[in-house]
FIVO-897133 format. One record per residue (C-alpha): z, x, y; residue in three letters. Coordinates in steps of 0.05 Angstrom, whole numbers, padded with zeros to 5 digits, always signed. Layout:
REM FIVO-897133
ZXYAla
...
REM end
This chain:
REM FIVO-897133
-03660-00385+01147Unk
-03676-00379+01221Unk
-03622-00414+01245Unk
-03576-00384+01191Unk
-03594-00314+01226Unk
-03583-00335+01297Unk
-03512-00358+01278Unk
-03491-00298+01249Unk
-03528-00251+01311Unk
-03478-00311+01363Unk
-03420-00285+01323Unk
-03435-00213+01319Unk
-03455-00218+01402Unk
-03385-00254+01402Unk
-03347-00199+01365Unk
-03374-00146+01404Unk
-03344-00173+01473Unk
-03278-00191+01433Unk
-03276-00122+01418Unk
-03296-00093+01486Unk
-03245-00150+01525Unk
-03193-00112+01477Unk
-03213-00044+01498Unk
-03209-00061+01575Unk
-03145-00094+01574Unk
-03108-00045+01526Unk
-03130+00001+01587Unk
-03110-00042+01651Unk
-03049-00075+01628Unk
-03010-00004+01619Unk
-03023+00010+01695Unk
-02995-00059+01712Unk
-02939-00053+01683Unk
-02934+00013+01705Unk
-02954+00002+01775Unk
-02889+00019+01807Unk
-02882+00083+01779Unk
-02925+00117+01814Unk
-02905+00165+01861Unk
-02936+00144+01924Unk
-02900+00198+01970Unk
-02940+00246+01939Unk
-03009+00204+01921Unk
-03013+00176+01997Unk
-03025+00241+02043Unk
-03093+00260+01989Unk
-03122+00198+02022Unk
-03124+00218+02091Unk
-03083+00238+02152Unk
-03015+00237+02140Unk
-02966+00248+02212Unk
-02913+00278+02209Unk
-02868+00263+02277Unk
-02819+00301+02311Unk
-02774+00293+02375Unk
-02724+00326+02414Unk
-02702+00383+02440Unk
-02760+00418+02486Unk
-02738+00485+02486Unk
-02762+00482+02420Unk
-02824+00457+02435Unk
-02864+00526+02441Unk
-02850+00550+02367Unk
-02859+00483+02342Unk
-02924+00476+02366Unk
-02941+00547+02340Unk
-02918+00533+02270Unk
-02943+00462+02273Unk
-03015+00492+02283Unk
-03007+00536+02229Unk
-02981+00496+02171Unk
-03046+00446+02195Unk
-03089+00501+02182Unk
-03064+00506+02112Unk
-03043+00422+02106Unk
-03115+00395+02143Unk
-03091+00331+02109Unk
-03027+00332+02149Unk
-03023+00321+02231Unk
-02953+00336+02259Unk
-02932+00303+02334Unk
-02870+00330+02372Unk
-02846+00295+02433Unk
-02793+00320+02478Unk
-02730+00273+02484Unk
-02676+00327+02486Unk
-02625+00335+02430Unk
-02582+00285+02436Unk
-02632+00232+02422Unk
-02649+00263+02354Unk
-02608+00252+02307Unk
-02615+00171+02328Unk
-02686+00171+02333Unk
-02687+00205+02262Unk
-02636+00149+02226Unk
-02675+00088+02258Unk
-02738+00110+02232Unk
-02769+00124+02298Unk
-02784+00195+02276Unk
-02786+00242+02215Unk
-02753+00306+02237Unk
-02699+00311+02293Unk
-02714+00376+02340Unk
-02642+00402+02364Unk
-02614+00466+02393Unk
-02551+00454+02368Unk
-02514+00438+02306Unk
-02500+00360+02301Unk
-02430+00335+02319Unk
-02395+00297+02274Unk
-02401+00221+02297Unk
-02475+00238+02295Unk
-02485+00252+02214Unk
-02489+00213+02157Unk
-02495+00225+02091Unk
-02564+00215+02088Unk
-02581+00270+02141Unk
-02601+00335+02128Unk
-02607+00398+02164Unk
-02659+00449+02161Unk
-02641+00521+02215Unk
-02707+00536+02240Unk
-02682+00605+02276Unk
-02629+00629+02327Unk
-02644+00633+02394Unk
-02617+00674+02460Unk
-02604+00632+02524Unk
-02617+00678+02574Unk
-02599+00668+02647Unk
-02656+00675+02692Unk
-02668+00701+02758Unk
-02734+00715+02806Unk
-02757+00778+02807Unk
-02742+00792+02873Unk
-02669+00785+02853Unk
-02655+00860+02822Unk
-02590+00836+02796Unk
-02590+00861+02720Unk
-02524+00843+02696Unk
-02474+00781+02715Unk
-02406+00782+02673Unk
-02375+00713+02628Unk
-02336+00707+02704Unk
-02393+00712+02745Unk
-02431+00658+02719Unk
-02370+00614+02712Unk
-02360+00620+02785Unk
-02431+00617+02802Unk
-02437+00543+02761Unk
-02381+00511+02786Unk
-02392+00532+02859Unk
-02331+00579+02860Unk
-02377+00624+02892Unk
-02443+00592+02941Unk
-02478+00659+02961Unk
-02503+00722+02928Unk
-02473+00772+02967Unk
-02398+00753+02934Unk
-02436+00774+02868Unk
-02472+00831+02885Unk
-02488+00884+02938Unk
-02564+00889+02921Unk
-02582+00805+02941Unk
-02551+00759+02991Unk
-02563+00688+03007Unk
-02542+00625+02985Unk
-02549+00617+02909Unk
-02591+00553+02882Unk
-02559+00536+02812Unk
-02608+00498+02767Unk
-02597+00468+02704Unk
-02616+00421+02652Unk
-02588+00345+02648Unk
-02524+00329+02593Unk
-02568+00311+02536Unk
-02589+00371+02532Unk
-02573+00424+02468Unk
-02589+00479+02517Unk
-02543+00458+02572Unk
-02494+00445+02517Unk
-02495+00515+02496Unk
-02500+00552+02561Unk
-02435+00514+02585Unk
-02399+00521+02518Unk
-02418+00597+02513Unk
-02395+00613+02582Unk
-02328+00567+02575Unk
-02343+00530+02635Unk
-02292+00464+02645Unk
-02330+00440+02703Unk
-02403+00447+02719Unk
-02432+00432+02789Unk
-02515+00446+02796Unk
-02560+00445+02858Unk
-02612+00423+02820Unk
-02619+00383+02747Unk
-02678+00382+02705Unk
-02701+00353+02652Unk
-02748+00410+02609Unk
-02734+00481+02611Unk
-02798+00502+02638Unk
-02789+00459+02703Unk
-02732+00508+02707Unk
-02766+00567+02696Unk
-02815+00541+02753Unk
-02761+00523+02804Unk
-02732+00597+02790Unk
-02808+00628+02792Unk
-02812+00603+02864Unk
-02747+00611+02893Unk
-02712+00677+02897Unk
-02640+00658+02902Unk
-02642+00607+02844Unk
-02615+00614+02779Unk
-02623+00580+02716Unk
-02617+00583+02644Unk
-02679+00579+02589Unk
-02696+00592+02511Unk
-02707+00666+02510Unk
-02781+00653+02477Unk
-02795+00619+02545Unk
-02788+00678+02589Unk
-02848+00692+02634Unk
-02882+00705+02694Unk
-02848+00708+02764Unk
-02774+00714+02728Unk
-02729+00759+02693Unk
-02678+00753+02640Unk
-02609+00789+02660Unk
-02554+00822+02612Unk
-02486+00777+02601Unk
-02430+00823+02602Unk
-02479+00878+02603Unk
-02506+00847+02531Unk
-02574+00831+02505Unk
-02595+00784+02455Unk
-02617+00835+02404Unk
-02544+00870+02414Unk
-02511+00839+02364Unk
-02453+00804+02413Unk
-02486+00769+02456Unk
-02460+00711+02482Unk
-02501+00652+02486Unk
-02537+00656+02424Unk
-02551+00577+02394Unk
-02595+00550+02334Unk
-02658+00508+02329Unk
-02649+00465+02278Unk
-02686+00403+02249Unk
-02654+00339+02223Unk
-02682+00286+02181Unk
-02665+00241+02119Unk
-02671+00278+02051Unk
-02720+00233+02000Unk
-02747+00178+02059Unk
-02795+00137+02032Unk
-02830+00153+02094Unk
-02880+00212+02097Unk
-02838+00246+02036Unk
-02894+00291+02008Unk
-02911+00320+02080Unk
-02830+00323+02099Unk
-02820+00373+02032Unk
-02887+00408+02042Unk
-02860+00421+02118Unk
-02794+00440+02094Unk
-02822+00488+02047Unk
-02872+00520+02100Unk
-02806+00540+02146Unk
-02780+00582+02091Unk
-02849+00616+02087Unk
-02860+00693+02106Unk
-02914+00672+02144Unk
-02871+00618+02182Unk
-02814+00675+02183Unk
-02875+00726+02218Unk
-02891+00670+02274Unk
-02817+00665+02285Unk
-02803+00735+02294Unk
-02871+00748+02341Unk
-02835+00688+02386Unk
-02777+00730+02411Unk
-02732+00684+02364Unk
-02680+00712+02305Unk
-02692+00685+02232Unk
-02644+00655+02202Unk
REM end
C-alpha cells in the first residue's frame, strides 16, 4: 500500500512539472519566434544614452547648441554632439554613416542627394557683412562689395569719404555654405581675399581687431567690437535683403541607426518652443 502511494505521489510530482514545462514554453517560444519584430529603434534609447551626432556647417553651431541643450532637458536619455566640418562635408559624412544629421547653410546640390536623404529647414538666416566699429560706414551697395572682394578696389577711401586705408578682405574657405552664399548673393565671378578662415567666428575676431577689415558672418553671430552694415541700404528684417540663406539639416529618413532619437529630434524642431529659441537667436522661422 506504501509503495502503491509513493508511485502515484512520483506521477502526480511528474504531472505537475509537465504541466508547468507547458506553461513556460507556451510563454517563451512566442517571443522567439517573434524576436525580430521588435522595434528596437524605439526600445534601445529607454536603456540608456542614446547620441545623436551632427556635423557641418559652423555658422550653425550657436543655435544648434542652444536647441541641442534644450531638447536634452526634455530627452535626458538622449545626448546630441555637433562637430564643425563645414557644409560640404555633410551630406557625405551623413550617407557613410559617419554622422546622423548633416548641418548645412545651404540647400544640397544635386550630385549630392539621394533618394534616401532627407531635408529638414531649421530657419533662414541673414549674412551680414561686417565691419569694426571704428569703421562708420553704414551702407555698401551689391557693386561695392563686388569690387571690394575681387580687389577692384584695395583702399577705403574709393568707397567712402568717412574711412581710408587699405581694406583687409576676410573670408571663409570654399567648403563653406556661408562663403557659398555671400559670393552667390553678391554675383561675384571672381573672389580674391586677404585673409581665409576656416569658422566664422575667427572672422568675426580678425574684423574685431582690425579696423580696415571686412568680412562676412551668420547674423546670430554678431557681437562685440563689430558692426553689421545695410546692403543696398537693406536689412535683414526688410523683406529684400540680399544675402539671406537657410540652415538646414540632412540625414537618411528610417536609418536603423539612432531612429527613435532622429524622429524625436525632428519633431522637437517643429516645436513652439524650438520656434521661440529660434526667433530669440536673431534667425527667421521657416
Amino acid at each position: 500500500m506504501k509503495c502503491k502511494m509513493a508511485t502515484l505521489s512520483s506521477l502526480d510530482s511528474m504531472f505537475n512539472k509537465v504541466l508547468i514545462l507547458t506553461v513556460l514554453l507556451s510563454l517563451v517560444v512566442p517571443l522567439i519566434f517573434n524576436f525580430s519584430t521588435i522595434d528596437y529603434s524605439y526600445v534601445a534609447p529607454h536603456f540608456g544614452k542614446n547620441k545623436i551626432k551632427s556635423t557641418g556647417s559652423t555658422s550653425m553651431s550657436h543655435i544648434l547648441s542652444i536647441l541641442s541643450d534644450d531638447f536634452m532637458s526634455i530627452y535626458p536619455e538622449f545626448v546630441y554632439e555637433k562637430s564643425e566640418t563645414g557644409s560640404g562635408s555633410a551630406p557625405f559624412l551623413v550617407s557613410s554613416g559617419e554622422a546622423d544629421l548633416g548641418d548645412m547653410s545651404r540647400y544640397m546640390k544635386d550630385d549630392e542627394k539621394t533618394d534616401s536623404m532627407k531635408s529638414k529647414l531649421i530657419a533662414l538666416d541673414g549674412i551680414v557683412v561686417i565691419l569694426n566699429k571704428n569703421n562708420k560706414i553704414s551702407d555698401l551697395s551689391l557693386e561695392n562689395l563686388r569690387d571690394i572682394f575681387s580687389k577692384k578696389v584695395t583702399d577705403w577711401s574709393e568707397i567712402s569719404d568717412e574711412f581710408s586705408g587699405k581694406i583687409v578682405s576676410v573670408g571663409r574657405e570654399e567648403a563653406s555654405g556661408t562663403r557659398e552664399g555671400f559670393e552667390n548673393g553678391i554675383n561675384l565671378e571672381k573672389s580674391r581675399y586677404d585673409i581665409i578662415l576656416p569658422e566664422s567666428g575667427d572672422i568675426a575676431a580678425k574684423v574685431s581687431s582690425d579696423e580696415k577689415a571686412i568680412g562676412y558672418i551668420s547674423m546670430a553671430s554678431v557681437a562685440g567690437n563689430i558692426h553689421a552694415v545695410k546692403v543696398n541700404n537693406q536689412n535683414v528684417r526688410n523683406g529684400n535683403y540680399p544675402l539671406i540663406r537657410p540652415f538646414v539639416q540632412v540625414y537618411i529618413e528610417n536609418s536603423n541607426k539612432n531612429n527613435y532619437a532622429l524622429e524625436k529630434w525632428i519633431e522637437y524642431l517643429d516645436s513652439s518652443r524650438a520656434r521661440k529659441l529660434i526667433e530669440g537667436e536673431k534667425l527667421i522661422n521657416a
